[in-house]
Every structure is written in C-alpha cells, then in structure tokens.
C-alpha positions, 0 to 999 in steps of 0.5 A: 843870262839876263842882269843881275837883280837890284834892291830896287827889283825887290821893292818893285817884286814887293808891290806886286806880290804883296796883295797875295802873299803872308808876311811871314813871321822872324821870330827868336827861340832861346832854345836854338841860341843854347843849341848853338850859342848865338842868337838865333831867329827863324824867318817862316816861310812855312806859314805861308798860306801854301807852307813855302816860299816859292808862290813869291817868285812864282807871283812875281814871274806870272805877274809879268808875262805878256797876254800872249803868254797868259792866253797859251799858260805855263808849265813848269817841273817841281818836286812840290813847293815850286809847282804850287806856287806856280799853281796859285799864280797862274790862278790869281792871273787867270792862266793854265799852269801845268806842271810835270812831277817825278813818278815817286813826287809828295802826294800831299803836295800834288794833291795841293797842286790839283786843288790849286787848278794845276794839271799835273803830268806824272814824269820820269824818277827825278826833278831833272828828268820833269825838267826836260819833260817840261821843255819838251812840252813847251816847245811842243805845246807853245805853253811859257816854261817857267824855269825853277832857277834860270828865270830872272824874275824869280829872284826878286820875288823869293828876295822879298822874304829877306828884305823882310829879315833885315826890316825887321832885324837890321843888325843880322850878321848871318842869314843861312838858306838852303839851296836847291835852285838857288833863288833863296840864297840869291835873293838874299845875297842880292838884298845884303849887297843892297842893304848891308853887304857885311852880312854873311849869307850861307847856303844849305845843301844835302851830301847826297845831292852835291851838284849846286855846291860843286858848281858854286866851288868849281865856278862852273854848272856840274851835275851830279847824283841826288839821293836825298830825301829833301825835296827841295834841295834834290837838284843834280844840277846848278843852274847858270843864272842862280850860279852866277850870283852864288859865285860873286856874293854867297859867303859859304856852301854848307852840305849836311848828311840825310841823319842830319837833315831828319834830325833838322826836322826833329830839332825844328819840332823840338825847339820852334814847335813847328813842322818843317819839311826836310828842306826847310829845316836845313838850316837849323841842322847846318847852324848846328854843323858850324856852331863854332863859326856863329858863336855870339852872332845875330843868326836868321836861319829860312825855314823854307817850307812846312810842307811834310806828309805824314808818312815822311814824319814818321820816320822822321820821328822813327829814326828811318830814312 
C-alpha cells in the first residue's frame, strides 16, 4: 500500500480542510471521572456540522483528486457518516458523489445524504456487499472510488481531530477510538507517534462484528459475521492499508457486547448530555469496560458521531435491541 502518513500529512490535511470543518470541542465531565475513576474528557465529533468526523477525511481526499477525476465524480459505500462526508466534499469541490447504502441503511442519514446533493443507489443487505457494488460501478462508470479505509489521504484528514486532542490536552495518557475502518484509531496512532508516542491509543469494536479485531490480533485481513447495531463499527472486514498501522502503533483492541453498546448511548446521554449514535458512544461503553486499566489517567475518549434516529433511540431508552 502507499506510505504511511507523518505529522507533517496531518498539518498539510489541516490547512485543507480547515475552511469547511468545526473544531469540535474536548470537554471533561466529573461524572465519567466517578463512573471510571480518571479523568475523563470527551473529544466531539458529534458537533460537526454533519454529527461526525468523517466529512474530515472525506475533504482531504476530494481536495486532492486531479480535474480529470473531479469532472467523472466519485462513488463511495457507507452505512451513513462516511457517505455524508463524501457527499459535503464532493459539494464544496464542485463534483458527482455517488454513494451505494445497504437496503436496511439509516434513513435519517440518506435523507442527510440526498439534501447534501448525493446520489444514493440502495444495494445489498451489508456495508460490504455496497462495498463491491461501488467497485463495480467505478470500473464501469469511470467515477474515482473512494474507499472508506484503503485510501491514503483519509488518515490524515480524520487525524486532524486528534491532533486537536493533544493542542489542547498535552498531558493525554489514554485516547480510546472506535474502529470500523480504521481511519480514527489511525490517525491517531500516527499524531502520538508524532507527538508523544508514551500515549496509548485503544480501539473500540462490537463482538458481534469481530473482523477488524481479529485481523489486528492475527496480523492479517480476516473477514468475519457482522450483526451489530453500530453502524459504524458494522464492517466484516479489515482493510489492508488501516490494518497495517493498527499492527505496528494501536496499544490495545477492546470488543464490547450490543447491551454494552446501547447502554453507551445511554451513558453519553446521562453524563454528557449529548446524543451519540451507537459508534460514537463506544468509547464511553468500553472505558467503563476497563476502568481498572485507566484508574487515575488523563483519558480523551472520540464521541465519533451524533447521528441517531429517533427510532434507534427509543429503543435505546427502551432497553430493546
């Protein structure tokens, strides 16, 4: 795959990107230091504009296609937060997104899509069957196909968002990310590395969409099953280029259970008062998980994204899966 980003890539990203794009707010929140015994701050990528990260390396890869490329569009598969972001880009670069969701995909989420100019083509049951759909039209079509994990210039636009965490928290011991492609927990490992490489990164994924993490712990892409109801971390797969990062820098792989994950989004409603889809709130649900590893550390946990229906809130609040 292509070389690994620098510090450097992510202040290059940074100048990019940084016209179209919130700096999210790190705040700390006394409850969560109780719940887990550390200090605990949240990074908040649900206040993005668009209630998640992604439009960040979405920006950074768009901003840099040739006018060849801009002129035949882009397509792309997401589950939601990626295609938005993709979406949004290809709309402040002037260009086509297309972008293939699962037949069962977030509807508040393509609505967001369509309003953001994409065209969205319904395919498939999973992620991974929009993935192939989305190659296929790409080959066929001549549209650039922008890949959710193995595409270099994602990293250091997600990385951004971390670089951020240590401006302004130098003294961070512990950032925790969720994983579905891989491109969070990158960017950050590639910012610590830069910055300070004492610091842990640990990543978030769902037990019942173990495919990242078994390729992260056998050193080699597994695919497995995925029946979670996190969105973001509902990849059966892991992808070369992200993986091969995780290998070498990511400190630790935590799998949490779907009561875990809906009690997450519980807790981030509880204790930060924000709304966070299934995803973005794995973090707080996996610190929980291993309070007795974070006892007294400086902890930033990624609230990923916001992006919940209504539908999937209630039974969040319901206690139904």
């Amino acid at each position: 795959m292509s070389q690994r980003p620098t510090l450097q890539d992510v202040i290059e990203a940074r100048r990019r990107i940084s016209p179209y794009i919130t700096r999210t707010p790190l705040h700390h929140y006394r409850g969560l230091d109780k719940l887990i015994g550390a200090e605990v701050w949240v990074k908040h990528e649900n206040h993005q504009p668009l209630g998640a990260f992604k439009m960040r390396g979405a920006l950074n890869t768009l901003s840099q296609l040739t006018p060849e490329q801009k002129k035949h569009g882009v397509v792309c598969a997401s589950t939601g937060n990626f295609g938005q972001g993709i979406a949004y880009a290809a709309s402040v670069f002037g260009m086509k997104a297309n972008i293939v969701v699962p037949m069962n995909a977030n509807a508040d989420k393509v609505e967001s899509m369509r309003r953001l100019g994409g065209n969205i083509i319904f395919h498939g049951k999973d992620f991974d069957e929009c993935r192939d759909k989305a190659d296929t039209m790409s080959k066929e079509e001549g549209c650039f196909y922008v890949h959710s994990a193995n595409e270099p210039r994602l990293v250091p636009g997600v990385a951004t968002y971390s670089l951020e965490i240590f401006e302004d928290l130098p003294d961070v011991d512990v950032i925790i990310v969720p994983i579905g492609g891989g491109s969070g927990a990158c960017g950050a490992c590639i910012v610590k590395e830069g910055i300070n490489p004492k610091v842990q990164v640990i990543g978030v994924g769902a037990e019942s969409a173990p495919g990242a993490y078994q390729s992260w712990k056998q050193r080699r892409v597994v695919e497995s099953t995925t029946s979670t109801v996190a969105e973001g971390l509902a990849t059966r797969v892991g992808f070369e280029y992200t993986q091969e990062i995780l290998w070498d820098l990511l400190d630790d792989f935590v799998l949490i259970s779907e009561d875990e994950i809906m009690n997450g989004v519980r807790l981030a409603l509880e204790h930060t008062h924000n709304l966070a889809e299934h995803a973005g709130s794995s973090g707080i649900a996996a610190a929980v998980k291993i309070k007795d590893r974070l006892k007294g550390k400086k902890v930033a946990i990624v609230m990923s994204g916001g992006n919940i229906s209504m539908p999937q809130l209630k039974k969040v609040m319901d206690g139904v899966r």
